[in-house]
C-alpha positions in Angstrom: 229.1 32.1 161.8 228.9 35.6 159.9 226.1 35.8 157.0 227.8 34.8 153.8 231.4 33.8 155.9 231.6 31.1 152.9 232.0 33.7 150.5 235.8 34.9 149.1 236.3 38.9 150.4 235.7 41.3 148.0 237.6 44.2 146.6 234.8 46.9 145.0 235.9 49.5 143.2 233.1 51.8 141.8 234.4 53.7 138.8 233.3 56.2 136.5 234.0 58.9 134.0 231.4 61.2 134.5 231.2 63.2 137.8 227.7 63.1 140.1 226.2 59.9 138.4 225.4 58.4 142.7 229.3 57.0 143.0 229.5 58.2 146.2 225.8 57.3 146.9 225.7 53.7 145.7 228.7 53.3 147.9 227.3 54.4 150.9 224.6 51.6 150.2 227.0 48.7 149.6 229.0 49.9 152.6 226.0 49.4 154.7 224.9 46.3 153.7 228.1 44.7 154.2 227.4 46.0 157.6 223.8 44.5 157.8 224.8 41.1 156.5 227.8 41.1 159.3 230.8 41.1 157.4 233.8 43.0 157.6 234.1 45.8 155.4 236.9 48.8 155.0 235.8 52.0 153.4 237.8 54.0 151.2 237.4 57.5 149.5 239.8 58.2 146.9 237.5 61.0 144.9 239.7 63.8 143.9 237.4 66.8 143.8 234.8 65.3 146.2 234.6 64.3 149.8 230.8 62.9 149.2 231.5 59.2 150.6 234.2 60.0 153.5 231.3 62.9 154.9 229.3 59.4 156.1 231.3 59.8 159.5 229.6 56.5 160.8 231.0 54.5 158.1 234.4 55.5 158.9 235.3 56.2 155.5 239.1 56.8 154.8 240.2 59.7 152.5 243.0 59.7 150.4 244.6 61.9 147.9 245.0 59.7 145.0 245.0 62.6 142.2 248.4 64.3 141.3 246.7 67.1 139.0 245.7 64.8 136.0 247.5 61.7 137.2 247.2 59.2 139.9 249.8 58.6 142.4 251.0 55.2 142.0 252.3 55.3 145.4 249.1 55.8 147.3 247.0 53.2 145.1 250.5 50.5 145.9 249.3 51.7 149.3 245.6 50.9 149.2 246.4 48.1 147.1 249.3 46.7 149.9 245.8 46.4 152.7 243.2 45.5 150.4 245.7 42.3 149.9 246.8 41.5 153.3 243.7 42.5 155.1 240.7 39.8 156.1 238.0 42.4 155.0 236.4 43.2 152.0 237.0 46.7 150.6 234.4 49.6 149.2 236.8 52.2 147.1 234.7 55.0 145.4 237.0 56.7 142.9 236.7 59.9 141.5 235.7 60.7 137.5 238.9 62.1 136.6 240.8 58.9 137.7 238.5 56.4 135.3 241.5 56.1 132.2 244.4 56.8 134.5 243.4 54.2 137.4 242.1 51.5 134.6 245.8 51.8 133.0 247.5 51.2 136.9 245.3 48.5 137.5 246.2 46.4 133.9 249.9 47.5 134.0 250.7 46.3 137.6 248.5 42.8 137.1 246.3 43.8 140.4 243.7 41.5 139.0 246.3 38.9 139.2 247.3 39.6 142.7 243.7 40.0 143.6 242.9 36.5 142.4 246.4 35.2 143.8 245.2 36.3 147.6 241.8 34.3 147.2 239.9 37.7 146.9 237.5 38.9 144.3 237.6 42.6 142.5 234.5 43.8 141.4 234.2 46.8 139.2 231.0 48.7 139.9 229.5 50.6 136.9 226.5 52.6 137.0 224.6 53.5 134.1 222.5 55.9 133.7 219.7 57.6 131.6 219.2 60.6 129.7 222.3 62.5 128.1 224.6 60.7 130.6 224.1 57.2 129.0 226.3 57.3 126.0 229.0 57.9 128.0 228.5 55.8 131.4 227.7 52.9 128.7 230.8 54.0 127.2 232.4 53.2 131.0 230.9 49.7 131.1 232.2 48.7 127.7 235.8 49.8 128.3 236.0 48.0 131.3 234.6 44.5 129.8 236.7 45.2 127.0 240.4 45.9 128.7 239.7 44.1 132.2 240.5 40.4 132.0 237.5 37.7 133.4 238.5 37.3 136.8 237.2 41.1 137.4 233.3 40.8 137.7 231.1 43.5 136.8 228.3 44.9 139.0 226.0 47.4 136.4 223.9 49.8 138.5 220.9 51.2 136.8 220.6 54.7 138.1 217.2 56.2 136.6 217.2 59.8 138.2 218.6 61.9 135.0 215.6 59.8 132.8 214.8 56.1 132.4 217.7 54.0 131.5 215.4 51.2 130.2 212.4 52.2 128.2 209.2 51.2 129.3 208.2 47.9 128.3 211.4 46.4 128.1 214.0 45.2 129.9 218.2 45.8 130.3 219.2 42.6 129.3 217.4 43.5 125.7 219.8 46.7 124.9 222.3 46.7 123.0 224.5 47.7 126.1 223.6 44.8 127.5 224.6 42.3 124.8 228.0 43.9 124.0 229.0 43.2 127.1 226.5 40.0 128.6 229.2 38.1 129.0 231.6 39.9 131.8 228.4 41.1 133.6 227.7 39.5 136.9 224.9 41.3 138.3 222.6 43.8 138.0 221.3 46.1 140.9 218.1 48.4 139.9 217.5 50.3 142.8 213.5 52.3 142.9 214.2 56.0 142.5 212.1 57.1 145.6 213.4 60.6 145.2 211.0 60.9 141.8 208.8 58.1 141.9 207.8 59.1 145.5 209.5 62.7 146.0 207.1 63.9 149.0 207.7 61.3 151.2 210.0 58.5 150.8 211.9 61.2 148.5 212.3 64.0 151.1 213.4 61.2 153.3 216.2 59.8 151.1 217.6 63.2 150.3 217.5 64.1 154.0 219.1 61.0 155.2 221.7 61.5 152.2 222.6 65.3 152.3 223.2 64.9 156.4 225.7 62.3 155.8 223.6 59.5 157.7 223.5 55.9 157.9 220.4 53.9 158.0 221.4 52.9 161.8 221.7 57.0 162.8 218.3 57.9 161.4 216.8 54.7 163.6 218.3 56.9 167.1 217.9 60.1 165.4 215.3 63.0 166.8 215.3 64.6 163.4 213.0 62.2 161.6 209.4 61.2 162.4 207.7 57.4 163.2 206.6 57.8 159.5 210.1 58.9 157.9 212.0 56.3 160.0 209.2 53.8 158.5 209.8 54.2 154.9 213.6 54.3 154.9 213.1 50.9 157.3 211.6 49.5 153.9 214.1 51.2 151.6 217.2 49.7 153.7 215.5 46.1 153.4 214.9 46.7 149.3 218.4 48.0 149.1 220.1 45.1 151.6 217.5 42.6 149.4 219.2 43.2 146.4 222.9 43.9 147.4 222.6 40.6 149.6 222.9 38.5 146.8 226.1 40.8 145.4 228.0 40.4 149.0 227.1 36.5 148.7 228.6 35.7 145.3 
């Protein structure tokens, strides 16, 4: 029996306003431990202006054009949406920035939650938020989409921490503000370590390495390129990242 086979498949859709906030990167990690935990998963890239996710070849990432200019083409999401319905697999979609208002509005008008739910499946939308002078608008992102999705969509927030601490020291996420506007519609929270700061000469050149070739966790294990000591310490970051993403595959 597969790891979590009990589980309904899921439909993930990360989404975001604001370009370069780790879309494409958090992807690549959920992707993977779909992967680890032996479940089926289907990879899309529907990212207008980049081809970050679908340059992991190993994932076999799809690409689409879903972007028209400023609009979406409701033809290619009927598309995505037609196999992410009939398919026996859960789904990884990263979306680009510019689609955030115009993709929200397809999803609510055409009732995709409602089919979603119809065909035993969850959709998940994947926020991350993140410090600094991002945060008032990725917290912006979270709120729209508790306030206009209805409750069968689950939320996934991902703390990203590498434009400056999301959480100040001392406390945690559940106590902002953020958090209580929109407690309710959240269903998990993934707070990844920031290895590329916290640790930026080793398991930080590793990450970026691993990350900027386009690699999976399973090609760096076979790869010449990395040392006993680099393949080490992204062994430990794949079993923190797989640790906490098991529990989100599971639900």
């Amino acid at each position: 029996m597969e790891n979590g086979s009990q589980s309904r498949r899921a439909v993930n859709l990360f989404l975001n306003s604001k370009g370069g906030v780790g879309k494409s990167h958090h992807a690549v990690l959920l992707v993977q431990a779909y992967q680890a935990a032996g479940l089926p998963v289907i990879a899309i890239d529907a990212d207008a202006t980049s081809a970050s996710f679908s340059s992991f070849h190993a994932l076999g990432v799809k690409r689409v054009q879903l972007m028209e200019g400023d609009a979406i083409n409701p033809r290619v999401f009927d598309d995505i949406t037609e196999e992410f319905l009939t398919t026996d697999a859960n789904f990884v979609i990263d979306t680009g920035a510019s689609a955030f208002v115009e993709l929200n509005r397809y999803l609510l008008k055409n009732k995709v939650p409602e089919h979603v739910r119809s065909a035993d499946k969850r959709l998940v939308a994947h926020i991350i938020l993140t410090g600094g002078s991002t945060f008032r608008e990725t917290s912006a992102n979270l709120e729209a989409i508790a306030a206009q999705t209805p409750p069968s969509v689950e939320i996934v927030v991902w703390i990203n921490d590498h434009f400056g601490p999301v959480v100040p020291v001392g406390r945690r996420f559940e106590d902002l503000q953020i958090y209580r506007n929109s407690a309710g519609r959240i269903s998990a929270i993934v707070h990844l370590a920031d290895h590329t700061f916290s640790e930026k000469d080793t398991f930080g050149v590793d990450v970026k390495k691993m990350m900027s070739a386009g690699l999976s966790f399973a090609e760096v294990r076979e790869s010449q390129d990395f040392t006993i000591m680099a393949k080490a310490r992204l062994q430990l970051v794949e079993r923190e990242v797989n640790g906490q993403l098991s529990s989100i595959i599971a639900l």
